[in-house]
C-alpha positions as CSV (number, residue, x, y, z in Angstrom):
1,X,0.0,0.0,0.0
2,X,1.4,3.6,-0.9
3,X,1.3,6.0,1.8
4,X,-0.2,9.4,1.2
5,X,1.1,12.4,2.9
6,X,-0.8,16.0,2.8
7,X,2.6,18.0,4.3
8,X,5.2,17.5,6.5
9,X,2.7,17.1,9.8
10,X,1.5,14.4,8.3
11,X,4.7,12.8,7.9
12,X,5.3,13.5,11.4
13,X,2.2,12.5,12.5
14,X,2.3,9.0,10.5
15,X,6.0,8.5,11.1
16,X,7.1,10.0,14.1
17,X,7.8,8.5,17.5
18,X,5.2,9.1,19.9
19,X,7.2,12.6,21.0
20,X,7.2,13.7,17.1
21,X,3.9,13.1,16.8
22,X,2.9,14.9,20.2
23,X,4.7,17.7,18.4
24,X,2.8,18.0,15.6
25,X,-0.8,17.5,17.4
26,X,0.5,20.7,19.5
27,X,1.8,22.9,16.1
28,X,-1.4,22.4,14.6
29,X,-3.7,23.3,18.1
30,X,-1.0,26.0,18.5
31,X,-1.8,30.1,17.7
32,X,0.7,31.7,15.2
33,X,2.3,33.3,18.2
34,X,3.1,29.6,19.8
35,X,4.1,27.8,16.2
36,X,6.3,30.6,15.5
37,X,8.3,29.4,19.0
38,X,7.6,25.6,18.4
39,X,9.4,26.4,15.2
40,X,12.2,28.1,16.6
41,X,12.7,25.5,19.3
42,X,12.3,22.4,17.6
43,X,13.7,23.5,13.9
44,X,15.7,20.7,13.2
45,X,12.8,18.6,13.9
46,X,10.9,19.9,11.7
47,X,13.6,20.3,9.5
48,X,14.2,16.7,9.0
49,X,10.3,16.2,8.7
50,X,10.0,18.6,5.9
51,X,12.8,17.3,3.7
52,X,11.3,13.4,4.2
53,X,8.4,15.3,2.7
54,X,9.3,16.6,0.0
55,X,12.1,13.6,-0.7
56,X,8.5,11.6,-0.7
57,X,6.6,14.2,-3.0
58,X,9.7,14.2,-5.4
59,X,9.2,10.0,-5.6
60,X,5.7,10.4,-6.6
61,X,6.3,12.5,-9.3
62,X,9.2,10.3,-10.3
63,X,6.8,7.6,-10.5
64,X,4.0,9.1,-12.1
């Protein structure tokens, strides 16, 4: 089965650890104010995350 994946949340969300995912459940609940410090905080988290994402969205389009 091919996994879908909307952004890189989702990636976090479906991939994650139970802390990653915990993460992103709180950045999207979060204001702009308090994303804009999960963000800061936890960049490389969601660094890694977003790059997995778009590694993934550049295999679909490979394989399309």
């Amino acid at each position: 089965m091919t996994q879908h994946y909307d952004n890189a949340l989702h990636v976090m969300e479906v991939e994650g650890g139970s802390f990653i995912k915990a993460l992103a459940h709180c950045y999207l609940m979060a204001d702009s104010i308090n994303r804009t410090k999960l963000r800061k905080t936890f960049a490389g988290y969601f660094e890694v995350y977003e790059a997995r994402f778009e590694a993934w969205k550049e295999q679909q389009r490979k394989a399309a």
